[in-house]
C-alpha positions as CSV (number, residue, x, y, z in Angstrom):
1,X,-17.5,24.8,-18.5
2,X,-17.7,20.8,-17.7
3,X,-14.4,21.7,-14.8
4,X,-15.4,18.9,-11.8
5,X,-14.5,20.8,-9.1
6,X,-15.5,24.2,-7.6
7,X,-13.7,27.1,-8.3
8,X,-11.6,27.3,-5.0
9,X,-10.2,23.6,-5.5
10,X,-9.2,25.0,-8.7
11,X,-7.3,28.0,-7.1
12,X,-6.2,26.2,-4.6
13,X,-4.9,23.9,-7.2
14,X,-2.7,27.3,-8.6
15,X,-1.4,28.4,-5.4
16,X,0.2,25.1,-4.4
17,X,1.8,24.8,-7.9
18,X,2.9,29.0,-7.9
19,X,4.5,27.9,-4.6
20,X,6.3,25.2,-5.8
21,X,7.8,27.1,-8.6
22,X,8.7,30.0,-6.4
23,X,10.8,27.3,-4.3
24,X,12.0,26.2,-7.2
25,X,13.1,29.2,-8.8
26,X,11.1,29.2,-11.7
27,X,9.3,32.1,-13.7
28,X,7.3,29.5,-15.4
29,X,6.6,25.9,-16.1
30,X,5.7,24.5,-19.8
31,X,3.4,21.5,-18.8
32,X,2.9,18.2,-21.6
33,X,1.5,15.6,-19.1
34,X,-2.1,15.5,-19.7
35,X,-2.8,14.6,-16.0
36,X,-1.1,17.7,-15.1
37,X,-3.1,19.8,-17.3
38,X,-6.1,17.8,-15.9
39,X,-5.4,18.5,-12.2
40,X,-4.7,22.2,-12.8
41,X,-6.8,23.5,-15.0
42,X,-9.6,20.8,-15.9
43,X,-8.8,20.4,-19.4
44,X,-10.2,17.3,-20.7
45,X,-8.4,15.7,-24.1
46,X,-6.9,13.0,-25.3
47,X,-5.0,15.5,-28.0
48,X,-1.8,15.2,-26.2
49,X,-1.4,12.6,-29.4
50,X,-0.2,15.6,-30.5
51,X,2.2,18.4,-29.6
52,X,0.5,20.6,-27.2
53,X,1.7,22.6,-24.3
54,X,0.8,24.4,-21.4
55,X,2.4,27.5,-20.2
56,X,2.1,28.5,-16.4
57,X,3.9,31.6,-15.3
58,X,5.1,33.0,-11.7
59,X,1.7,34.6,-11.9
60,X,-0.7,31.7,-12.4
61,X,-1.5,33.0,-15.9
62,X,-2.0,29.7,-18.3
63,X,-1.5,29.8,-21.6
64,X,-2.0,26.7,-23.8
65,X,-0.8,26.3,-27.4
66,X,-2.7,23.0,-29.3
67,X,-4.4,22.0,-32.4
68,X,-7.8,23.4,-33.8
69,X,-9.4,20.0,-32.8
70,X,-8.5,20.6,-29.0
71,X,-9.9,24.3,-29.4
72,X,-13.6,24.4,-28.1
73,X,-12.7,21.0,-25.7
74,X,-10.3,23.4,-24.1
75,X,-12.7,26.3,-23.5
76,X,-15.2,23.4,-22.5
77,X,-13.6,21.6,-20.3
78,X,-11.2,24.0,-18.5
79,X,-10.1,27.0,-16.9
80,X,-7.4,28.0,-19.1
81,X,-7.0,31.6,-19.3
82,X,-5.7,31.8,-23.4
83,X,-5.5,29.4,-26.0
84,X,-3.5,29.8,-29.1
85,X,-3.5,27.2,-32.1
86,X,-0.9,26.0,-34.4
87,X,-2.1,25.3,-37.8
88,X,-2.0,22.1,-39.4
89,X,-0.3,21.8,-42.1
90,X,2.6,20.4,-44.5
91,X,5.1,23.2,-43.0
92,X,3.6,23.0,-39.7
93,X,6.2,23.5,-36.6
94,X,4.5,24.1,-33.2
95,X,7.7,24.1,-31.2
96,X,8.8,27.3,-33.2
97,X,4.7,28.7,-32.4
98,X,5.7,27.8,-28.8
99,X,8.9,29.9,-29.1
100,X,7.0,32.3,-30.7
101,X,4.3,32.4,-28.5
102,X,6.9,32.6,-25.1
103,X,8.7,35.7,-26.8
104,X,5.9,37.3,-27.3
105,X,4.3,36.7,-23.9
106,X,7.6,38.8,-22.2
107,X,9.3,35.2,-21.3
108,X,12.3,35.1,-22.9
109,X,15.6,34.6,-21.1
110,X,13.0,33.5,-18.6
111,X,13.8,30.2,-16.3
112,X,11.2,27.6,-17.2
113,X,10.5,24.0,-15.7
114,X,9.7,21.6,-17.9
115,X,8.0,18.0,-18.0
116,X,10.5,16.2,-20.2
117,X,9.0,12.6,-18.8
118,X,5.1,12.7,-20.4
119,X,3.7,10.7,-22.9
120,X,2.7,14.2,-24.2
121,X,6.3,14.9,-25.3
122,X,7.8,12.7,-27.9
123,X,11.6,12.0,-28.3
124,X,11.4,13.6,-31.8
125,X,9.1,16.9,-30.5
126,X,11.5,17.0,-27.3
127,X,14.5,17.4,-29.7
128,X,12.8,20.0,-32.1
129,X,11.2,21.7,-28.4
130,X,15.2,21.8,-27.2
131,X,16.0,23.5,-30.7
132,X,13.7,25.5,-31.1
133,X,13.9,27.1,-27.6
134,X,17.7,27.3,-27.3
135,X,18.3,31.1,-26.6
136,X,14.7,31.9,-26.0
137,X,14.2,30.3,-22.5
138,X,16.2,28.5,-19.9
139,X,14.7,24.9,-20.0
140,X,14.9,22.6,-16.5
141,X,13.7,18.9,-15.9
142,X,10.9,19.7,-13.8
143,X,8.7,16.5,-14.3
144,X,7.5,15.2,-11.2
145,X,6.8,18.5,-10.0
146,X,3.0,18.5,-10.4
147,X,3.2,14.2,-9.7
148,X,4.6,15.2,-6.0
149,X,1.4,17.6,-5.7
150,X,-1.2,15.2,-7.4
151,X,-0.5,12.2,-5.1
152,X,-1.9,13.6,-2.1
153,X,-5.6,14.2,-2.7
154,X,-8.5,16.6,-1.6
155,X,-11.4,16.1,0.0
156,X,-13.2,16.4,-3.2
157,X,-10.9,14.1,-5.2
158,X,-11.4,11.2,-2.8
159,X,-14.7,11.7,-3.0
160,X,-14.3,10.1,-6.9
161,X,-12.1,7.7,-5.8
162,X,-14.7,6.3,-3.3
163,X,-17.6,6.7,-6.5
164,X,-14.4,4.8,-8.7
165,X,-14.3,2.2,-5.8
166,X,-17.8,1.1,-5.8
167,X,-17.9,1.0,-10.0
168,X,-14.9,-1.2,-9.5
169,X,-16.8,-3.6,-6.9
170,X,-19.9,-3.2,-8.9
171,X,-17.7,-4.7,-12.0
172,X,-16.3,-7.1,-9.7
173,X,-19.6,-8.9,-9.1
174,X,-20.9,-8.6,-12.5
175,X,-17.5,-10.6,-13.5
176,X,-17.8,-13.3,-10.7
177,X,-21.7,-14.0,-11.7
178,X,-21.2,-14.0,-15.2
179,X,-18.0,-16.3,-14.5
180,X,-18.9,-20.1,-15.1
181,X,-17.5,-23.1,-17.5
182,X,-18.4,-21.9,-21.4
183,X,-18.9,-18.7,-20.8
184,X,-16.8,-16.7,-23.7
185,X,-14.3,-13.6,-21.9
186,X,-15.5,-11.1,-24.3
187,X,-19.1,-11.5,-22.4
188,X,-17.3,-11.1,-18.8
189,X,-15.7,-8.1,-20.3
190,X,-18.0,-6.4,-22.2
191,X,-20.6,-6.7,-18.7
192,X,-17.9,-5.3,-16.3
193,X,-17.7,-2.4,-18.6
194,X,-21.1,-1.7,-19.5
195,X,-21.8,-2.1,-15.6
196,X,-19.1,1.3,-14.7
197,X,-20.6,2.9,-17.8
198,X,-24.3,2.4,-16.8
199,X,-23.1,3.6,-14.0
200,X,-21.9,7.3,-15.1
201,X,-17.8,5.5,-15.6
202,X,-15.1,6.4,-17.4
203,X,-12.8,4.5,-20.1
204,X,-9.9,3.5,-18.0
205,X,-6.6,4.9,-19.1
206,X,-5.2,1.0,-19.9
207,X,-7.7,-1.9,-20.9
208,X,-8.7,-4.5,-18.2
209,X,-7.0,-7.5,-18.4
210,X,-8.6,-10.5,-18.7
211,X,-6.7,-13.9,-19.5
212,X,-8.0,-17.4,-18.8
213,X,-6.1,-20.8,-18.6
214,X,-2.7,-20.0,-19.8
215,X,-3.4,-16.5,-20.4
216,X,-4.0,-16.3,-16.9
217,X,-0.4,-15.7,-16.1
218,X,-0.2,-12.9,-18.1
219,X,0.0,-9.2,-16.6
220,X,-0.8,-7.2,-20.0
221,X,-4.1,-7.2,-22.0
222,X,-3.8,-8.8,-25.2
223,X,-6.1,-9.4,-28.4
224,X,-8.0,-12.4,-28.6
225,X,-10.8,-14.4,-26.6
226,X,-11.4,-18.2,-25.6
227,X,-14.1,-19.6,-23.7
228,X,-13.8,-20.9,-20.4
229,X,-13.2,-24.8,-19.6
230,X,-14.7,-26.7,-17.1
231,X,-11.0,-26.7,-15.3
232,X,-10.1,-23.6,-15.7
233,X,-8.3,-19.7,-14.3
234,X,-9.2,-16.3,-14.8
235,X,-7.4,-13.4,-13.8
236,X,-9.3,-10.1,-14.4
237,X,-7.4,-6.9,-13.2
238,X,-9.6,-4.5,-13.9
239,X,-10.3,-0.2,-12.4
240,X,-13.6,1.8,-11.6
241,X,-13.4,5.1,-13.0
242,X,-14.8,8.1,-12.2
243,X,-13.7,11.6,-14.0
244,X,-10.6,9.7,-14.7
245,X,-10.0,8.8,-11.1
246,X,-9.4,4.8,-10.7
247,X,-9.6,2.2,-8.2
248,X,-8.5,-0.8,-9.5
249,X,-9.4,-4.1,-8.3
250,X,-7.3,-7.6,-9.4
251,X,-8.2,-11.2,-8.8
252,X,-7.7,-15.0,-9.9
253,X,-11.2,-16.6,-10.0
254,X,-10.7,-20.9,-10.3
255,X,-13.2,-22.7,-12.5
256,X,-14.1,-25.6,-11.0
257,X,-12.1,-27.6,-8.0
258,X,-9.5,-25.2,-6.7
259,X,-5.9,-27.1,-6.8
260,X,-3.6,-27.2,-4.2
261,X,-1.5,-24.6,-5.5
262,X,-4.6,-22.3,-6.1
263,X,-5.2,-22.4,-2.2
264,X,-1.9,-22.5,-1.2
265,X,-0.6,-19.7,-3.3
266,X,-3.9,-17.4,-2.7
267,X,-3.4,-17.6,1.0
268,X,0.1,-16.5,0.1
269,X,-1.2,-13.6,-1.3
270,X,-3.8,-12.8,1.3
271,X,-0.8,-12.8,3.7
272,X,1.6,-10.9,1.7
273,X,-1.5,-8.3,1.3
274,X,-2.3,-8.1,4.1
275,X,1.4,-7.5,5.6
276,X,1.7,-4.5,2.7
277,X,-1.5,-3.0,4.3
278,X,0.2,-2.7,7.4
279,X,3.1,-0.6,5.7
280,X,0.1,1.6,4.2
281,X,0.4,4.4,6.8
282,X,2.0,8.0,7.0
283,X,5.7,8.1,7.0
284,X,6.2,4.5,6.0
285,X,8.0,4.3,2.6
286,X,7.0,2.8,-0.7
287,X,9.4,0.6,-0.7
288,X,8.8,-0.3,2.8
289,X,5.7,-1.5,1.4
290,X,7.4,-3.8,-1.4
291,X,9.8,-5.4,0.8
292,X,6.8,-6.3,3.1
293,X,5.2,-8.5,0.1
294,X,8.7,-10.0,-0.9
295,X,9.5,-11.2,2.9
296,X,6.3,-12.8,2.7
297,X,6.9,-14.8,0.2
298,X,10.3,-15.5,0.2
299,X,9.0,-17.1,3.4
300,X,6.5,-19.4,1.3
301,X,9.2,-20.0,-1.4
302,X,7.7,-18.1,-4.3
303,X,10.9,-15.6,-5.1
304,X,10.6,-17.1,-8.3
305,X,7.0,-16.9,-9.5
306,X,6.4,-13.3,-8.0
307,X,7.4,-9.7,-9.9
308,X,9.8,-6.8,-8.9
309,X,7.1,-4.4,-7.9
310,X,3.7,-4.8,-6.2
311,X,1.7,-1.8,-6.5
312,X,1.2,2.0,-6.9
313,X,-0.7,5.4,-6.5
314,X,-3.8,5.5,-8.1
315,X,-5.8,9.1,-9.1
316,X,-6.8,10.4,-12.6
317,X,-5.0,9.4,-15.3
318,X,-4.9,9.0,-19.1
319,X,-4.0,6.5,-21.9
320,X,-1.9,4.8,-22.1
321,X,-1.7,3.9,-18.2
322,X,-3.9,3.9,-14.8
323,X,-0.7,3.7,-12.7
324,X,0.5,6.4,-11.2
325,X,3.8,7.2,-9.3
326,X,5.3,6.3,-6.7
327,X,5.7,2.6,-7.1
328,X,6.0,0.0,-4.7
329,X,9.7,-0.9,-5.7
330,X,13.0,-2.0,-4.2
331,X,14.8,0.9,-2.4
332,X,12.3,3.5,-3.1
333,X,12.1,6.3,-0.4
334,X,9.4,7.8,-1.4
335,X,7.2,8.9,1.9
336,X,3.4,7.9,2.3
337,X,1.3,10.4,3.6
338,X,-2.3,10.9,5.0
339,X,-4.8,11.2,2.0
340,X,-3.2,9.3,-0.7
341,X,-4.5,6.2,-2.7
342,X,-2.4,3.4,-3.2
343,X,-3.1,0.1,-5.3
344,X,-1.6,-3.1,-3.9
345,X,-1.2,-6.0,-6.2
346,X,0.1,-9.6,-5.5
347,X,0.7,-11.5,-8.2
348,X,2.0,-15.4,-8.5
349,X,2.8,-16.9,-11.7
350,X,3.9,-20.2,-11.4
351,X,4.5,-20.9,-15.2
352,X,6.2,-24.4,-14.2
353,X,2.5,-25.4,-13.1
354,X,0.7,-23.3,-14.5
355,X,-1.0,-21.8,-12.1
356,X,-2.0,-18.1,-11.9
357,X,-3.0,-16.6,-8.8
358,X,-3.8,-13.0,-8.2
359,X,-5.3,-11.0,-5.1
360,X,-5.4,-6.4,-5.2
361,X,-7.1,-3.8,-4.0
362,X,-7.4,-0.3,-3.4
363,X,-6.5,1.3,-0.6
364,X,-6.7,4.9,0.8
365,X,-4.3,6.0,3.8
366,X,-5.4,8.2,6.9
367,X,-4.3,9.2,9.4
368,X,-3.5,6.3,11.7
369,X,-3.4,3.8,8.6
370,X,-5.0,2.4,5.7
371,X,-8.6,1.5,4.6
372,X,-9.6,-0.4,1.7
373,X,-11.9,1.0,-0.4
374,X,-13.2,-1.8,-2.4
375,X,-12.6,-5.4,-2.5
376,X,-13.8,-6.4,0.9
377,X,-13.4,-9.6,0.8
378,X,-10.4,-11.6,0.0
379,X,-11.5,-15.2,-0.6
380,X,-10.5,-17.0,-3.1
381,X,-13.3,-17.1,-5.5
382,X,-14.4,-20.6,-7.2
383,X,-17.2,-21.5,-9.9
């Protein structure tokens, strides 16, 4: 089996979530998030495409119902203790298997947790899932159960966040060599990412993004290259992974003479970073941590070119995002603890000027504070 941790992480793993349901009241929990599945059990897909589902019950038994495609990946690349397939076909209806397959496994009537909020349950399955399992099971929102236990990490976890960190710094350099007037993006890109593959990577669970000149405002990857001018921005946010564990890494490289409001709005964002680093510490809040970037630059008069969120947890995640939960919002309370990673992100887009500037980095917290764990240094880069 290709699971990437030892066998007691793994239980370890079971216990913590067995506990959680037994606070919860819960003889079971049917599981769609693929990180979930990930964290608990190793499995290793990106067939949560399709209707899949995990069953855990009050025992730790795990049960998993998918396609004949996911068979052999899930005896591969996990500890699952059964896996049952639904057949595709024209008449095909896996919720009704999964119904099927909870009756017959002495779990009806039974009071399950669910993950309603996954990419790994569609609006149309989650209507046919609520159908098919009315009068069969007792179905409660449960779906940041397993987030709340995955944003604290091991010891072994952070070890892949550390081996994420340095692909992401190893990226980072490639990009700010390779960064020069003419140079076309797609080169820049296709070397960051050949770098974290060469060295053992992972896809990331978004695309970088990688936007020059007036694309260099933009916070989304989109199609399409240009070369770079001999005047020009480039903001690249971009993640080393490792086993699906990210560090992400986000900057605004100037091509050419810095302008005023390059230097002016990157020290901005040095400051503003640097004031959310000193809310990066255990029992500060996440959105302690946001309204430590906005105070910043309110200060420096850029309310109107900065976003409504600055960062987020990081770990191991799959398509179609790297970020993780919580955010670094307005009014969350969410409570920072000793051993989770965090991505900070300032971002200023001035589109009256047109002016991009960009500064983040990862950042893990201990006991007394926070360390980053790539990135470190925070000049502003220009070539």
């Amino acid at each position: 089996m290709a699971i990437h941790f030892d066998i007691a992480e793994m239980a370890a793993r079971r216990q913590r979530l067995l506990l959680k349901l037994s606070e919860s009241r819960f003889d079971g929990m049917l599981l769609f998030a693929q990180e979930s599945m990930y964290w608990l059990t190793g499995y290793d897909t990106f067939g949560f495409c399709f209707f899949q589902c995990l069953y855990v019950d009050r025992n730790g038994r795990t049960i998993l119902l998918t396609r004949s495609a996911d068979l052999r990946q899930a005896r591969h690349t996990s500890n699952i203790d059964e896996i049952r397939v639904w057949k595709d076909e024209a008449a095909a209806q896996p919720t009704a298997n999964l119904a099927a397959m909870l009756s017959d496994l002495g779990a009806r009537g039974a009071r399950l947790g669910v993950e309603f909020d996954s990419y790994g349950l569609t609006y149309a399955n989650g209507r046919k899932l609520a159908a098919a399992l009315e009068g069969v099971v007792d179905m409660v929102d449960a779906s940041g159960l397993i987030d709340a236990l995955r944003v604290t990490k091991s010891a072994a976890e952070i070890g892949f966040v550390r081996a994420a960190a340095a692909l992401s710094d190893l990226a980072d350099r490639t990009a700010v060599e390779m960064t020069q007037a003419g140079i076309d993006e797609g080169a820049i890109l296709a070397a960051m990412q050949g770098a974290i593959f060469a060295g053992d990577g992972d896809y990331p669970a978004n695309e970088f993004i990688i936007g020059s000149g007036a694309d260099a405002l933009l916070c989304r990857y989109k199609s399409g290259r240009r070369r770079l001018g001999a005047a020009d921005q480039l903001t690249l946010e971009f993640a080393g992974v490792y086993r699906h564990y990210h560090a992400a890494i986000m900057r605004t490289i100037v091509i050419g003479e810095p302008s005023p409001p390059h230097r002016s709005y990157h020290a901005a964002a040095e400051e503003a970073l640097r004031a959310c680093e000193a809310e990066l510490r255990p029992g500060r809040t996440a959105g302690d941590v946001y309204e430590a970037h906005a105070r910043v630059l309110a200060k420096r008069g850029l309310n109107a070119h900065r976003l409504n969120a600055c960062g987020y947890s990081l770990g191991a995640r799959f398509s179609p995002s790297w970020m993780d939960s919580p955010m670094f919002h307005e009014g969350n309370e969410f409570v920072l603890a000793a051993n989770q990673v965090y991505f900070a992100h300032m971002i200023i887009m001035d589109s009256d000027s047109g002016t991009a500037v960009t500064l983040g980095r990862t950042y893990l917290i201990e006991d007394n504070g926070a360390s980053a764990v790539n990135l470190p240094k925070l000049d502003l880069i220009a070539k």
